[in-house]
Backbone and ligand atoms as CSV (ligand in chain L), in Angstrom:
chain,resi,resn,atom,element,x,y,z
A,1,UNK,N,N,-19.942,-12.994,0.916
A,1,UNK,CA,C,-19.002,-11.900,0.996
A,1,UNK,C,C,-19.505,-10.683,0.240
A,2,UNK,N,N,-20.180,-10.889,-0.674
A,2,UNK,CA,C,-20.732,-9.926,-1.390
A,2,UNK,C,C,-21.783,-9.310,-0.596
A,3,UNK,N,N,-22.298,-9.724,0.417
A,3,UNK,CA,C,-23.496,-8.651,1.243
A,3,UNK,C,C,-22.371,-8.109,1.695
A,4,UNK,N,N,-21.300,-8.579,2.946
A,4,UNK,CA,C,-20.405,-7.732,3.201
A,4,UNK,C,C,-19.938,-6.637,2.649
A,5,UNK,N,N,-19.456,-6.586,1.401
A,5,UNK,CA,C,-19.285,-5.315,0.404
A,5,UNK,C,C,-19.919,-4.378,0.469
A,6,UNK,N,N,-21.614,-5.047,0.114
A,6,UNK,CA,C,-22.195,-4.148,0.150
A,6,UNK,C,C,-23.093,-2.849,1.129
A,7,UNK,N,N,-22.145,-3.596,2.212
A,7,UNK,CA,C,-22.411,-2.270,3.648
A,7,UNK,C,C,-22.017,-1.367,3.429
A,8,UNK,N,N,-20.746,-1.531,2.299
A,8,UNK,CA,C,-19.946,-0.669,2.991
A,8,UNK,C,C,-20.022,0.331,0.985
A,9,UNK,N,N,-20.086,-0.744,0.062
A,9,UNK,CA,C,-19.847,0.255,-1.404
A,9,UNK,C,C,-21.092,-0.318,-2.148
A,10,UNK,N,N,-21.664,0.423,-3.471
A,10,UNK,CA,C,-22.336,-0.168,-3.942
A,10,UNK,C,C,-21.551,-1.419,-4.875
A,11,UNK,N,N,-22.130,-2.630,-4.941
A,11,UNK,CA,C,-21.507,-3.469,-5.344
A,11,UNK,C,C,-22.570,-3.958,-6.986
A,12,UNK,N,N,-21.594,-4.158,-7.568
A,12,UNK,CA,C,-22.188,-4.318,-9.502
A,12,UNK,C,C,-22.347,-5.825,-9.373
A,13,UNK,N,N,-23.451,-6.260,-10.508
A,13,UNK,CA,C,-23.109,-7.756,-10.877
A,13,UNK,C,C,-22.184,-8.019,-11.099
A,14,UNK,N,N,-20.967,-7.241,-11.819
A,14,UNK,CA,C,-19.730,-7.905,-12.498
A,14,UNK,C,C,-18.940,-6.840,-11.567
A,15,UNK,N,N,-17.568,-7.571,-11.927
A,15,UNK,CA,C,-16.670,-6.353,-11.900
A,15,UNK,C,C,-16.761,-5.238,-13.062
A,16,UNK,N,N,-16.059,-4.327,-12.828
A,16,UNK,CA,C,-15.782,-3.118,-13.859
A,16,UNK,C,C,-15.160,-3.575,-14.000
A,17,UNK,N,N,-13.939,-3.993,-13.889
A,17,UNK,CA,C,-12.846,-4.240,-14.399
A,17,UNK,C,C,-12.305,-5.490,-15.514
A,18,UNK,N,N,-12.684,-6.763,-14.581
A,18,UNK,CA,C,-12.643,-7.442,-15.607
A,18,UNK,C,C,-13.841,-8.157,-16.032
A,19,UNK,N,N,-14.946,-8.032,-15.254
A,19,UNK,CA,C,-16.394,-8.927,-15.835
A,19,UNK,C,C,-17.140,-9.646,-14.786
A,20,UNK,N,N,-16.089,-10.461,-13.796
A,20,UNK,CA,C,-16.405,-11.852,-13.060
A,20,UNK,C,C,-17.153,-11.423,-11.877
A,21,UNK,N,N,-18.156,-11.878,-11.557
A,21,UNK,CA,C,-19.164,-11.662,-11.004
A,21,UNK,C,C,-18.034,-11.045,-9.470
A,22,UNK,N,N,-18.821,-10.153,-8.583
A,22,UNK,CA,C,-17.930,-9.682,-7.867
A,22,UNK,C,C,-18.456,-9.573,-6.075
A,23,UNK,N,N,-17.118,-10.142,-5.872
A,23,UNK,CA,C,-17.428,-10.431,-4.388
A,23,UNK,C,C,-16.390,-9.685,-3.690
A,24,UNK,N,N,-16.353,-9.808,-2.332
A,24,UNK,CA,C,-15.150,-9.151,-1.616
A,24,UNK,C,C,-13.814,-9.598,-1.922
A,25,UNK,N,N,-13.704,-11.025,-1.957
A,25,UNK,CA,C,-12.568,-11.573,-2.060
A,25,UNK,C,C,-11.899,-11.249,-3.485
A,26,UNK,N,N,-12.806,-11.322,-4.849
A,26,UNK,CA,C,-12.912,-10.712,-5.953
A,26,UNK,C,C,-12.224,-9.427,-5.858
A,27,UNK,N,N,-12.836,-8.449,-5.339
A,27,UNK,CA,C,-12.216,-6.887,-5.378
A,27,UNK,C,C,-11.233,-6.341,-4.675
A,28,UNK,N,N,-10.737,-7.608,-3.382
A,28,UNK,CA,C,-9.542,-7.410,-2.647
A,28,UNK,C,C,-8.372,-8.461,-3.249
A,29,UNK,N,N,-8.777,-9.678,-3.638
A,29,UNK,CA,C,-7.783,-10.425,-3.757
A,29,UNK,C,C,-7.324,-11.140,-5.018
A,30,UNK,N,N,-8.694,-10.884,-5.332
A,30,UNK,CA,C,-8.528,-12.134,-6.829
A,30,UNK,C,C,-8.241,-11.755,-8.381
A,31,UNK,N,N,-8.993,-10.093,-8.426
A,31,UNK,CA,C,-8.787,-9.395,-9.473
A,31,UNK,C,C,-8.078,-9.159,-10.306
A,32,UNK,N,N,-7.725,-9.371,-11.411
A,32,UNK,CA,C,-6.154,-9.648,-12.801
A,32,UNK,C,C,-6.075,-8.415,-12.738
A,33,UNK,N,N,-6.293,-6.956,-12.250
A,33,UNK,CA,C,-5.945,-5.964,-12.008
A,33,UNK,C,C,-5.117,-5.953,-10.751
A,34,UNK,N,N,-5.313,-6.357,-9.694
A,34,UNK,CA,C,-4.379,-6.459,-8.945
A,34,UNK,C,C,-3.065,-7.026,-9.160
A,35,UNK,N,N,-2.952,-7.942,-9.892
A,35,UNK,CA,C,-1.863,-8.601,-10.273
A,35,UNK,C,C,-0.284,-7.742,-10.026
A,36,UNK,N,N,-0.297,-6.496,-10.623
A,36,UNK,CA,C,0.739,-5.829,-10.969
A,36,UNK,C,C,0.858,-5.268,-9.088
A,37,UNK,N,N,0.103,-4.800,-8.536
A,37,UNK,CA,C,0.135,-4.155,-7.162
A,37,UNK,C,C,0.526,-5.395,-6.340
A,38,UNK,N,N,0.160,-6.207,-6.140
A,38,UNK,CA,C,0.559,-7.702,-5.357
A,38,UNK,C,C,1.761,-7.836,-5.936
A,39,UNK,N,N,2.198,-7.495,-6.877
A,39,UNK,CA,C,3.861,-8.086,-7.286
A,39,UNK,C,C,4.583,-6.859,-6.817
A,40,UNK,N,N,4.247,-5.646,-6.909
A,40,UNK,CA,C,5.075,-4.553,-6.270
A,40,UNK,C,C,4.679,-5.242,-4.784
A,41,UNK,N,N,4.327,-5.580,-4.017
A,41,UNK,CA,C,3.820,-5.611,-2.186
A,41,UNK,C,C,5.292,-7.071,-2.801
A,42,UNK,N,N,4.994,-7.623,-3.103
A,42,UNK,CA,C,5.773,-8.999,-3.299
A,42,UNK,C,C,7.359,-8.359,-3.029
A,43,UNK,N,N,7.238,-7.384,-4.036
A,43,UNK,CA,C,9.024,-7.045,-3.964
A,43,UNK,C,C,9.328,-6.639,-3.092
A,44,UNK,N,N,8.771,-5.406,-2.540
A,44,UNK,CA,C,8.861,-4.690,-1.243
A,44,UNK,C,C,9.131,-5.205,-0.311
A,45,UNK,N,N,8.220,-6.378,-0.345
A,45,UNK,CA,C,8.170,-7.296,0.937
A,45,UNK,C,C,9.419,-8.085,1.293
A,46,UNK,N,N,9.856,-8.748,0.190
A,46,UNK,CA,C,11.261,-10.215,0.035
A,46,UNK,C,C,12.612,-8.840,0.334
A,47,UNK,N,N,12.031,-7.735,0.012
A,47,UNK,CA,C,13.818,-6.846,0.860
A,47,UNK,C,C,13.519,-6.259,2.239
A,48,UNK,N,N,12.290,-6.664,2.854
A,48,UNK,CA,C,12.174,-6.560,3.998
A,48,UNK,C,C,11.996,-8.430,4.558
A,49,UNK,N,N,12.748,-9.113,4.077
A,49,UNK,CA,C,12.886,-10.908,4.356
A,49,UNK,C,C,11.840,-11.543,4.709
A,50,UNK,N,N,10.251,-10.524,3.590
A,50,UNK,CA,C,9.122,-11.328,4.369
A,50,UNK,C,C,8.547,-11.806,2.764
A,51,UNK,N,N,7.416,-12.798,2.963
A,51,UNK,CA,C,7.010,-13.039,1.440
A,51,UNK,C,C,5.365,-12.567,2.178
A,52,UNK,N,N,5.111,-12.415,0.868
A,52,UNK,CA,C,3.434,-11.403,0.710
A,52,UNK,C,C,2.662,-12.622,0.104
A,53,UNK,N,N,1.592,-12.791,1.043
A,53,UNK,CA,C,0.780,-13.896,0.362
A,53,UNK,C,C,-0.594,-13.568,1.175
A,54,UNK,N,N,-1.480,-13.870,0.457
A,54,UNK,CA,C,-3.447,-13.439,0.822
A,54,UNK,C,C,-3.581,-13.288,2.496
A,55,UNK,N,N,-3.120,-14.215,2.638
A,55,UNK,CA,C,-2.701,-14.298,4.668
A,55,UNK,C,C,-2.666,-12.848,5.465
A,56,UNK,N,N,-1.568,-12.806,4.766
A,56,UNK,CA,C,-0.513,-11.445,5.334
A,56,UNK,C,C,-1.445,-10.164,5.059
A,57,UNK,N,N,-1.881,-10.474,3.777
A,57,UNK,CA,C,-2.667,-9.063,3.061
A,57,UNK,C,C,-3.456,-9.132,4.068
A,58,UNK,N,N,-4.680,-9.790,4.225
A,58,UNK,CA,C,-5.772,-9.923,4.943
A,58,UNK,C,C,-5.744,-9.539,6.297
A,59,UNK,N,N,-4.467,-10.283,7.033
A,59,UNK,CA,C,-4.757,-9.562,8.912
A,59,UNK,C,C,-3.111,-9.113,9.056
A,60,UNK,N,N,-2.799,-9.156,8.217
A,60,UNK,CA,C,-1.633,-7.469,8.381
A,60,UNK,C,C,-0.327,-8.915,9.302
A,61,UNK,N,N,0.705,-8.312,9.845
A,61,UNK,CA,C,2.209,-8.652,9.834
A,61,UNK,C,C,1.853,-8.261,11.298
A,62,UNK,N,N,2.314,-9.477,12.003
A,62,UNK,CA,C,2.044,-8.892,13.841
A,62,UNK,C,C,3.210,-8.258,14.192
A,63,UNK,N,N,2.804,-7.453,15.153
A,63,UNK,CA,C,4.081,-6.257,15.950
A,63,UNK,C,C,5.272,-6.858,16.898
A,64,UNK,N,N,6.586,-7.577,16.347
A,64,UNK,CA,C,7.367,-7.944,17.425
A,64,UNK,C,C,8.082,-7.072,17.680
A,65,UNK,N,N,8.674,-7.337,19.404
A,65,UNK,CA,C,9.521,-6.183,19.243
A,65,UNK,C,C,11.152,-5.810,18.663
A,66,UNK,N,N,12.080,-7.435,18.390
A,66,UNK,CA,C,12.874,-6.553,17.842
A,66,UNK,C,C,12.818,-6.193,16.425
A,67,UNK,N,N,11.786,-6.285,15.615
A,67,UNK,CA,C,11.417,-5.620,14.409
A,67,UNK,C,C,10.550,-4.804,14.246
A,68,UNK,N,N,10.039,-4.079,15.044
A,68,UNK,CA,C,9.184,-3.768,15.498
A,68,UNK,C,C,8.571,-2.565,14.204
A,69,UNK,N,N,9.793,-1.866,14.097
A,69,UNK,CA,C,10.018,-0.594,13.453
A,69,UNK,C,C,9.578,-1.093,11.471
A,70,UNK,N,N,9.924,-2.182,11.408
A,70,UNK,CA,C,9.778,-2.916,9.975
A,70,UNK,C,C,8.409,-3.272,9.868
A,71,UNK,N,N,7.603,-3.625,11.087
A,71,UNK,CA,C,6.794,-4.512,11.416
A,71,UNK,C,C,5.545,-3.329,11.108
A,72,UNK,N,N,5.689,-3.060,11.786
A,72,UNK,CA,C,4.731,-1.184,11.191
A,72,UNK,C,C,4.883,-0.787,9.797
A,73,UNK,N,N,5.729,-0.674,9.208
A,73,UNK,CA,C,6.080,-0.088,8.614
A,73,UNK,C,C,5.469,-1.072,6.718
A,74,UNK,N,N,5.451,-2.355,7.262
A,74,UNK,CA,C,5.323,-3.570,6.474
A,74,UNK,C,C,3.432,-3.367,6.528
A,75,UNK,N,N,2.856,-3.216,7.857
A,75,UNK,CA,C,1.395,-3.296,7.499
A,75,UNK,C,C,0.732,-1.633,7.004
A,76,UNK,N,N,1.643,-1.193,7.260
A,76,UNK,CA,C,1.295,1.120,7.056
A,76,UNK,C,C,1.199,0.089,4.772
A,77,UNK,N,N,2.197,-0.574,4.464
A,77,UNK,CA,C,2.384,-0.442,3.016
A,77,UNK,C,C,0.901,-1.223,2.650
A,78,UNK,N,N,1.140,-2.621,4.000
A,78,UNK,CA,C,-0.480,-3.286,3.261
A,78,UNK,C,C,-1.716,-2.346,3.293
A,79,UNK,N,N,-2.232,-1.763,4.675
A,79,UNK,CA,C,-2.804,-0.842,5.011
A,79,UNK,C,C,-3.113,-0.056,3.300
A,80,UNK,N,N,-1.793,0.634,3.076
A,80,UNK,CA,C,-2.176,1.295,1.733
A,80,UNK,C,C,-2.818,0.952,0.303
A,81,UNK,N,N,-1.909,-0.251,0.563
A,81,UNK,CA,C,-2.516,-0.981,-0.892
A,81,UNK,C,C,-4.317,-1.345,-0.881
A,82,UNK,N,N,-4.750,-1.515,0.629
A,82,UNK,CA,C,-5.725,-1.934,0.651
A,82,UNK,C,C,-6.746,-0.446,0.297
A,83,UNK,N,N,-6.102,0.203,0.725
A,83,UNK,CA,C,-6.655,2.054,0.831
A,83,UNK,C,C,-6.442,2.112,-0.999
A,84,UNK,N,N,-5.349,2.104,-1.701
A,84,UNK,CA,C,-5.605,1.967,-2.699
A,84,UNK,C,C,-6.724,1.020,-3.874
A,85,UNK,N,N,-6.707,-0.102,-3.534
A,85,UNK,CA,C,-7.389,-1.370,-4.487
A,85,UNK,C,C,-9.206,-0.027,-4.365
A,86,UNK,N,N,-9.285,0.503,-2.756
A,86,UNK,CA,C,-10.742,1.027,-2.970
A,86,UNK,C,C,-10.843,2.395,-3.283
A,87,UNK,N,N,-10.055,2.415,-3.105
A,87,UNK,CA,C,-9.850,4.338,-3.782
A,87,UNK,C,C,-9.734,4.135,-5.560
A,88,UNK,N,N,-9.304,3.563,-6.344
A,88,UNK,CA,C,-9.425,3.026,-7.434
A,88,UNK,C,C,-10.773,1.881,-7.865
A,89,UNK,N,N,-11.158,1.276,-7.033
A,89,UNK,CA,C,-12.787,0.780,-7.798
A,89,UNK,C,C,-13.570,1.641,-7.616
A,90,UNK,N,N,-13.592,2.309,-6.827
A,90,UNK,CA,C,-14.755,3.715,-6.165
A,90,UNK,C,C,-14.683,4.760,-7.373
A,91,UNK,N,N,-13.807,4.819,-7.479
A,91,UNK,CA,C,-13.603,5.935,-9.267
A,91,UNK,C,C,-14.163,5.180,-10.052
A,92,UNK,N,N,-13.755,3.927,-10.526
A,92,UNK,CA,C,-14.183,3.122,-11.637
A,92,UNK,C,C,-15.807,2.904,-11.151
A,93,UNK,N,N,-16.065,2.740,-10.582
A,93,UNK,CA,C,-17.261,2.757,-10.056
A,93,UNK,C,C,-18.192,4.057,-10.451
A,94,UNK,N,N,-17.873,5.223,-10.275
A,94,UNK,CA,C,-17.608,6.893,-10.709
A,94,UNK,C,C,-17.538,7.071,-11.867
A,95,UNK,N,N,-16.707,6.185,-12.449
A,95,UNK,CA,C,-15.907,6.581,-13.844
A,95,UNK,C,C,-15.911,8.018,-13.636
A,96,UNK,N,N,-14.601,8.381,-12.501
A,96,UNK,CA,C,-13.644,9.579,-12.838
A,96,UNK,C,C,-12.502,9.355,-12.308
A,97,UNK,N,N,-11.164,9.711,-12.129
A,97,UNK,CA,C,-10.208,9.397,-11.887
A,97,UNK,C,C,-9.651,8.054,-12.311
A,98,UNK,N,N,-8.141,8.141,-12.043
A,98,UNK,CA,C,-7.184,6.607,-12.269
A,98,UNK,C,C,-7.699,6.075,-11.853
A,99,UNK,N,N,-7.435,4.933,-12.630
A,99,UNK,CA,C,-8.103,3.400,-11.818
A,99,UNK,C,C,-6.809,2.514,-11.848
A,100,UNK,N,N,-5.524,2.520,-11.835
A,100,UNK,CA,C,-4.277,1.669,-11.932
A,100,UNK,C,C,-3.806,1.853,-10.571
A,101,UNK,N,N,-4.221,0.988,-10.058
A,101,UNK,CA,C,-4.215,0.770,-8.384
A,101,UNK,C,C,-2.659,0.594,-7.705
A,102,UNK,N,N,-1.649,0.216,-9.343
A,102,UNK,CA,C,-0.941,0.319,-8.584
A,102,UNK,C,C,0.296,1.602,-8.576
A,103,UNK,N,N,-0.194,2.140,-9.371
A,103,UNK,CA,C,0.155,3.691,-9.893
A,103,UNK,C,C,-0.324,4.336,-8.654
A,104,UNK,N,N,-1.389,4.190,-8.239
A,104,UNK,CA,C,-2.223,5.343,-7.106
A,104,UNK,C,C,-1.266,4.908,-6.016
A,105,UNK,N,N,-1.164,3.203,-5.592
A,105,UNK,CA,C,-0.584,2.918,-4.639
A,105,UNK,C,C,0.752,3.557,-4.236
A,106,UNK,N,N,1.712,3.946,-5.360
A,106,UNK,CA,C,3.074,3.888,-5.409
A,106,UNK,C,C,2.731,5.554,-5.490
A,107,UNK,N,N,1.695,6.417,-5.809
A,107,UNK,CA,C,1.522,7.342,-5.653
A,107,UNK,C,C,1.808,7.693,-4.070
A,108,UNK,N,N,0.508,7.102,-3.432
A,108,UNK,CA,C,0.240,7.377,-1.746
A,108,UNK,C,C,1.316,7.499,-1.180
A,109,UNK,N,N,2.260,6.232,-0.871
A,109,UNK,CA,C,2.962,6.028,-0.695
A,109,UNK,C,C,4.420,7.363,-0.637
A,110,UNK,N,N,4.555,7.594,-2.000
A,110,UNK,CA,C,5.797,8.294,-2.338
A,110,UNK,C,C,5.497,10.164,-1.346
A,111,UNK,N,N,3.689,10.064,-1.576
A,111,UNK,CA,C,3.861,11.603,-1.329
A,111,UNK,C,C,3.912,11.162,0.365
A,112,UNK,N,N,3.554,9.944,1.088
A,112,UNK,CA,C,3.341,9.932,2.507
A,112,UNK,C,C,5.352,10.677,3.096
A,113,UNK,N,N,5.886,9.615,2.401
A,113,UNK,CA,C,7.298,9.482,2.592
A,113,UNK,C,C,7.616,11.353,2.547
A,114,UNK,N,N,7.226,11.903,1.101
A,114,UNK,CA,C,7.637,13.331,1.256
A,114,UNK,C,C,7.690,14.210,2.461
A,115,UNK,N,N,5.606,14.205,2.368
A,115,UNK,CA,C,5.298,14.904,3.715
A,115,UNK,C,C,5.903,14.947,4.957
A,116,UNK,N,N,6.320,13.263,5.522
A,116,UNK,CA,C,6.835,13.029,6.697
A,116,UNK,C,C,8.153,13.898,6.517
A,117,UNK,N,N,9.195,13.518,5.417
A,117,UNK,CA,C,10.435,14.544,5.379
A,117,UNK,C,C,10.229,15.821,5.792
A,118,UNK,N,N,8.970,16.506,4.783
A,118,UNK,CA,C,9.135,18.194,5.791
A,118,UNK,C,C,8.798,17.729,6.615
A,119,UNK,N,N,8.096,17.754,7.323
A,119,UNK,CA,C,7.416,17.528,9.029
A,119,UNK,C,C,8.538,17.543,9.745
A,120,UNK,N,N,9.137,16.356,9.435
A,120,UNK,CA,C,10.508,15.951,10.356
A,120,UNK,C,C,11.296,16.953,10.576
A,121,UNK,N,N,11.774,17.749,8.896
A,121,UNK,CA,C,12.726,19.111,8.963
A,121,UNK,C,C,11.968,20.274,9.735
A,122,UNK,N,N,10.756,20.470,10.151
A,122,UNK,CA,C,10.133,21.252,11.296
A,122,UNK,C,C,10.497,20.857,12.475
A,123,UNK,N,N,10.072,19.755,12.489
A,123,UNK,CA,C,9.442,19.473,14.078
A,123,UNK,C,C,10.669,18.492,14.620
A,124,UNK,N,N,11.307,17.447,14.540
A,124,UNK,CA,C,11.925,16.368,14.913
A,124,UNK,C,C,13.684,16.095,14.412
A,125,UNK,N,N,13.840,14.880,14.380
A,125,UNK,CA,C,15.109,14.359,13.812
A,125,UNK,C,C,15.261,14.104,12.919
A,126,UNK,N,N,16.413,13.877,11.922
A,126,UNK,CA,C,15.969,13.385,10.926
A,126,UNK,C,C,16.184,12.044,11.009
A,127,UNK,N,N,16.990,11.564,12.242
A,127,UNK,CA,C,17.349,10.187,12.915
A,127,UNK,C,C,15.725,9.936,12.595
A,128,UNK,N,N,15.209,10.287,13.172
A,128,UNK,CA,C,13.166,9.871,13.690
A,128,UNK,C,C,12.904,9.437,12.547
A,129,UNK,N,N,13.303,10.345,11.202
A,129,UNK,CA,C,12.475,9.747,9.534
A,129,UNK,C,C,13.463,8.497,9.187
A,130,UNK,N,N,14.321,9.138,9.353
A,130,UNK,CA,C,15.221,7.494,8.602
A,130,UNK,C,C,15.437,6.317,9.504
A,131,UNK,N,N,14.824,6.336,10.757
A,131,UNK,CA,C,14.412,5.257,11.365
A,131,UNK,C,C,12.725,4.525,10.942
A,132,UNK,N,N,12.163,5.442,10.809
A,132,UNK,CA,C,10.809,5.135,10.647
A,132,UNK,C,C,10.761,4.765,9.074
A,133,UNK,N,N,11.255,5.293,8.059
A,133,UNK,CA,C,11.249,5.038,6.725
A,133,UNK,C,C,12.258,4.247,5.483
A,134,UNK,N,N,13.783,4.744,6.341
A,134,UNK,CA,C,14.711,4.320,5.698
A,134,UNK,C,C,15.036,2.837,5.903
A,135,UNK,N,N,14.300,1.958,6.499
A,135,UNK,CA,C,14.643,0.847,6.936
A,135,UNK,C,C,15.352,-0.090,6.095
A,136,UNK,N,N,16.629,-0.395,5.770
A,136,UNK,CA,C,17.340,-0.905,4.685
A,136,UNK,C,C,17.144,-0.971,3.018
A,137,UNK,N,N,16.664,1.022,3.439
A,137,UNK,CA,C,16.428,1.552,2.399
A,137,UNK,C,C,15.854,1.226,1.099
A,138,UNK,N,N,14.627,0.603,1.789
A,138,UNK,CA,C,13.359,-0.098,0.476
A,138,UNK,C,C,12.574,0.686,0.281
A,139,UNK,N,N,12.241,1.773,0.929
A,139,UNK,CA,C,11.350,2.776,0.412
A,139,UNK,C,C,12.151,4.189,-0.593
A,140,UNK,N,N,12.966,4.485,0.650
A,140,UNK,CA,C,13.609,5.422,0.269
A,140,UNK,C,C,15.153,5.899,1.088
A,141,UNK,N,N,15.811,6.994,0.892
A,141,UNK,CA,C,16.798,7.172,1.569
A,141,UNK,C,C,16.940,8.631,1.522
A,142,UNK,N,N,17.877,9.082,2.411
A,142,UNK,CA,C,18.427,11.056,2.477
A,142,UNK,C,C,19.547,10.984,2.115
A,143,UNK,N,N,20.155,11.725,1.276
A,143,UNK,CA,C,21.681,11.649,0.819
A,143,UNK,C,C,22.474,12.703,1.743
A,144,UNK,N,N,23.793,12.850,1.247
A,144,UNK,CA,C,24.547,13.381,2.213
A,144,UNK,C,C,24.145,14.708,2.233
A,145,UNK,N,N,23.191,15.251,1.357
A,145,UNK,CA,C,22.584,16.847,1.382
A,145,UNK,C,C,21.377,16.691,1.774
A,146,UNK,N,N,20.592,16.059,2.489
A,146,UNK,CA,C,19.596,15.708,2.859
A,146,UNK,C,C,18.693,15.631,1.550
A,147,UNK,N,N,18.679,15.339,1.003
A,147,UNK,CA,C,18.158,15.361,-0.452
A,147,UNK,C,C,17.076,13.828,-0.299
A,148,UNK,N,N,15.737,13.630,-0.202
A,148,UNK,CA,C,14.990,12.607,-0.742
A,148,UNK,C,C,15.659,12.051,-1.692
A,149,UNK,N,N,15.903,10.888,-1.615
A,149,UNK,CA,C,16.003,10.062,-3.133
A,149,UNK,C,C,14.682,8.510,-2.504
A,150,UNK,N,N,13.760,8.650,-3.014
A,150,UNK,CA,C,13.059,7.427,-3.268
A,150,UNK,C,C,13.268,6.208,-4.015
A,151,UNK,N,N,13.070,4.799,-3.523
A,151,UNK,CA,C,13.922,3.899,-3.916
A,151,UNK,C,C,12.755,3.188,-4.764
A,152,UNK,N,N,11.053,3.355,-4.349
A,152,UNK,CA,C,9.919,2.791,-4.897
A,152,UNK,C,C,10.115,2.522,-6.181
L,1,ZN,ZN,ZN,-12.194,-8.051,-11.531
């Protein structure tokens, strides 16, 4: 797994992070830095009635259709975290920027949710965002003044 890695990043004898010699599975799954980001995906996940386990991380939540809207919405968060774990070793790697993967994560995340709000107040419904985002309001919600309130 470790040639794999290394197609794609330069890969160290150790981790930066915590030491242990480092492989893919290492820098996606196994890492005591991840710990805290896998327990946020954990929570997220059990109020959308799903549990988060290496499985799920790995080939994402399949598309049914009457959940369809959750179902997206459940792999857009894995999707991120995974966009996060390498956007945070790639710095540490750098040594510049955060490296608290799950700070960056809950970062991405919060500004994706923003952006889409204006967009929506341009272009669309706001039915369209709080279908696509508000989904029993685990990310976030619009109050009666259209006001963002984020639930992350
Ligand atoms: Zn490590």
């Amino acid at each position: 797994m470790g040639l794999y890695l290394a197609r794609f990043t330069s890969v160290p004898e150790a981790c930066t992070f915590c030491g242990v010699r480092e492989t893919l599975a290492h820098a996606y799954l196994q890492c005591t830095r991840l710990q805290l980001l896998f327990q946020l995906l954990q929570n997220l996940l059990l109020r959308f009635w799903l549990h988060f386990s290496p499985h799920l991380f790995i080939f994402a939540h399949p598309i049914r259709g009457p959940t369809k809207s959750r179902d997206h919405l459940v792999n857009f968060l894995l999707a991120m975290a995974k966009v996060a774990i390498c956007n945070t070793r790639e710095k540490r790697l750098a040594e510049v920027g955060p490296c608290d993967c799950g700070a960056v994560f809950h970062s991405f995340i919060c500004s994706c949710i923003r952006a889409e709000l204006l967009w929506v107040a341009f272009t669309v419904s706001l039915e369209a965002f709080e279908e696509q985002w508000v989904l029993s309001r685990v990310l976030c919600l619009v109050s009666a003044s259209g006001s963002l309130v984020l639930a992350l």
